[in-house]
C-alpha positions in Angstrom: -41.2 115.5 41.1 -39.8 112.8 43.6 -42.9 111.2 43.1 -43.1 110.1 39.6 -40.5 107.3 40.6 -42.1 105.7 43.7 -45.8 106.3 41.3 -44.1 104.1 38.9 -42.5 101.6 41.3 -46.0 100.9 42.6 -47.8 100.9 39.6 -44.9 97.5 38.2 -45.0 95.8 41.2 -48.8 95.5 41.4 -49.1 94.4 38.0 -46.5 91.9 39.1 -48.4 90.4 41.9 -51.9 90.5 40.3 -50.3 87.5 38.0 -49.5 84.8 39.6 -50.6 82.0 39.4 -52.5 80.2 41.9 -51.7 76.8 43.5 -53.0 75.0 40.2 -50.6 77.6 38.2 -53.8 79.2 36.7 -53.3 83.2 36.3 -56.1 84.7 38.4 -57.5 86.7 35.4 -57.9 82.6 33.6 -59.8 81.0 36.7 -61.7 79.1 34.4 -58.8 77.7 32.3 -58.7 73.7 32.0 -56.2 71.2 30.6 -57.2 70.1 27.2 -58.8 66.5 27.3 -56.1 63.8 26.6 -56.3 62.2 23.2 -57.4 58.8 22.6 -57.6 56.8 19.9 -61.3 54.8 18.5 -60.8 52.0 20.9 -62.2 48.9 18.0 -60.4 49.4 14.1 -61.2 47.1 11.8 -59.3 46.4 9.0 -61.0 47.4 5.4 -61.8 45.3 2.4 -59.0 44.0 0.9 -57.2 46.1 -1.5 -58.5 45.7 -5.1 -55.0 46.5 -7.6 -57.3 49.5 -9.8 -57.0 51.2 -6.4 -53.8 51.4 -5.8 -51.6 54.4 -6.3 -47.9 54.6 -6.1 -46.2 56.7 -3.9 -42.5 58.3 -4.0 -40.9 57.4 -1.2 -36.5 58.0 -2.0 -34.6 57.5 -4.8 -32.5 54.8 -3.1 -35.1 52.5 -2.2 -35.7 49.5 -3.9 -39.1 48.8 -3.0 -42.1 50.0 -4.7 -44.7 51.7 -2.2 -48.6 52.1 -3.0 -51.7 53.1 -1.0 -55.3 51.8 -1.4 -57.1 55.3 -2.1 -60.4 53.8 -1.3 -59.2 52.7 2.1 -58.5 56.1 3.1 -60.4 57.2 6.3 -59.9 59.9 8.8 -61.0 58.6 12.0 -62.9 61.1 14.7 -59.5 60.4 16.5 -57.7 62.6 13.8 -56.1 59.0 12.8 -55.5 58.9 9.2 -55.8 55.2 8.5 -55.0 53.4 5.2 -53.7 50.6 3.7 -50.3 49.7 2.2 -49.1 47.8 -0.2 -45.4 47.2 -0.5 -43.8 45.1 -3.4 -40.1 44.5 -2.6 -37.5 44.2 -5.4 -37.4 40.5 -5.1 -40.8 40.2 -5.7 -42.7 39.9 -2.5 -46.3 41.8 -1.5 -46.3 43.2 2.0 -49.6 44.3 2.7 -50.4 46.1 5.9 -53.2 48.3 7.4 -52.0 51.2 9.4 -52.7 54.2 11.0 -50.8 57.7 11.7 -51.8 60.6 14.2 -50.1 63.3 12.4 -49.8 65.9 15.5 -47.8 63.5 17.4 -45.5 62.1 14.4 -46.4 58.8 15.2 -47.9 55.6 13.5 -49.5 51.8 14.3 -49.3 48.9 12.4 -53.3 47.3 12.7 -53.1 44.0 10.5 -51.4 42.1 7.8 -52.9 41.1 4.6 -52.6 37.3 4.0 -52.2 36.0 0.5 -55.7 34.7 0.7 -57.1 38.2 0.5 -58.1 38.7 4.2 -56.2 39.8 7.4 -55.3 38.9 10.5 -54.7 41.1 13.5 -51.7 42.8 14.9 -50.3 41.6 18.5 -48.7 45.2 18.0 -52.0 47.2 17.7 -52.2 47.2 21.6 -48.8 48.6 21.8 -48.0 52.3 22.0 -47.3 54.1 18.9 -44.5 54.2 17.4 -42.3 57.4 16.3 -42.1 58.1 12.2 -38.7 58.5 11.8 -37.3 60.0 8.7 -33.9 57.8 8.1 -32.7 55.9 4.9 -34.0 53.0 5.2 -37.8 52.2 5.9 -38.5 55.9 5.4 -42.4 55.7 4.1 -43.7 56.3 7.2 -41.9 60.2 7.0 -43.0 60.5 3.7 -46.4 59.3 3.7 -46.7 62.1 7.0 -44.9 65.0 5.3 -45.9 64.5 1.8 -49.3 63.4 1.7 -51.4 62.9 4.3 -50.3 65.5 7.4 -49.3 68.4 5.9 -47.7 70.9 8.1 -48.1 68.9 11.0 -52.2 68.5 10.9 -54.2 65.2 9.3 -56.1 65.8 5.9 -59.4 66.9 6.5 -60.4 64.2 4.1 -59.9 61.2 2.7 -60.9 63.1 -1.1 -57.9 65.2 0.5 -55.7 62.6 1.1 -56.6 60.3 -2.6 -56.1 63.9 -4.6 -52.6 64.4 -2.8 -51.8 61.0 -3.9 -53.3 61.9 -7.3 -50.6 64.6 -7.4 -47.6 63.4 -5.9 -47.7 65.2 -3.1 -50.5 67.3 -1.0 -50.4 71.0 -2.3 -49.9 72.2 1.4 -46.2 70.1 1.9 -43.3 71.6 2.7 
């Protein structure tokens, strides 16, 4: 009967040492294991055709804002980066058009500003678009960044699968898979 214990002790202490980890912290039963490639964005984005008014659909942003917030539907592309891209169209309560085409990776919550629409109809490159991306913060003001991300185009965290995805969840008001 004594030896049931020591049986035991034996038995948890070499399932102890047959997992750890090597000098690369790999487990010796995941040898094989490798770090998952960093992500990298396309390295050239060019900005779409201009938006055409028929294609653009508002978008609820708060009910304290002001401004009123649209996206160009047809502009809608999900990049082999996982980059939904798109472009916005902003019309302040004063009456000015901002028009900008942008970009946002949805796992890491972030977004890039690629170009500004000129009132000539064409666009002229960011000095930003070589900078890192910036975080989507979800505060009172400037807030359609957070809600384009949560409502409609990376629900739950992960990009559309689609830009039909995306224009349908703009169709709706929101995508059906939002929190």
């Amino acid at each position: 009967m004594k030896r049931w214990p020591a049986l035991f002790l034996a038995i948890v202490v070499t399932g102890a040492f047959a997992q750890v980890p090597d000098v690369a912290g790999r487990s010796q039963y995941n040898l094989n294991y490798e770090e998952p490639a960093a992500w990298q964005e396309v390295q050239e984005v060019d900005p779409p055709a201009f938006p055409k008014k028929e294609d653009l659909r508002e978008f609820y942003v708060s009910a304290v804002t002001t401004n009123k917030y649209f996206l160009d539907g047809s502009t809608l592309l999900v990049g082999t980066d996982d980059v939904v891209r798109y472009v916005l169209v902003v019309q302040t309560s004063g009456g000015a058009t901002n028009v900008s085409f942008e970009g946002i990776h949805c796992k890491e919550l972030t977004w890039k500003h690629y170009a500004s629409g000129r009132s000539d109809g064409t666009w002229t490159k960011s000095r930003a678009a070589s900078i890192s991306w910036r975080p989507i913060e979800n505060k009172p003001v400037n807030r359609h960044h957070a809600a384009l991300s949560r409502d409609l185009l990376c629900p739950g965290g992960m990009a559309i699968r689609s830009a039909d995805e995306g224009r349908n969840a703009l169709r709706l008001g929101k995508h059906p898979n939002a929190n």
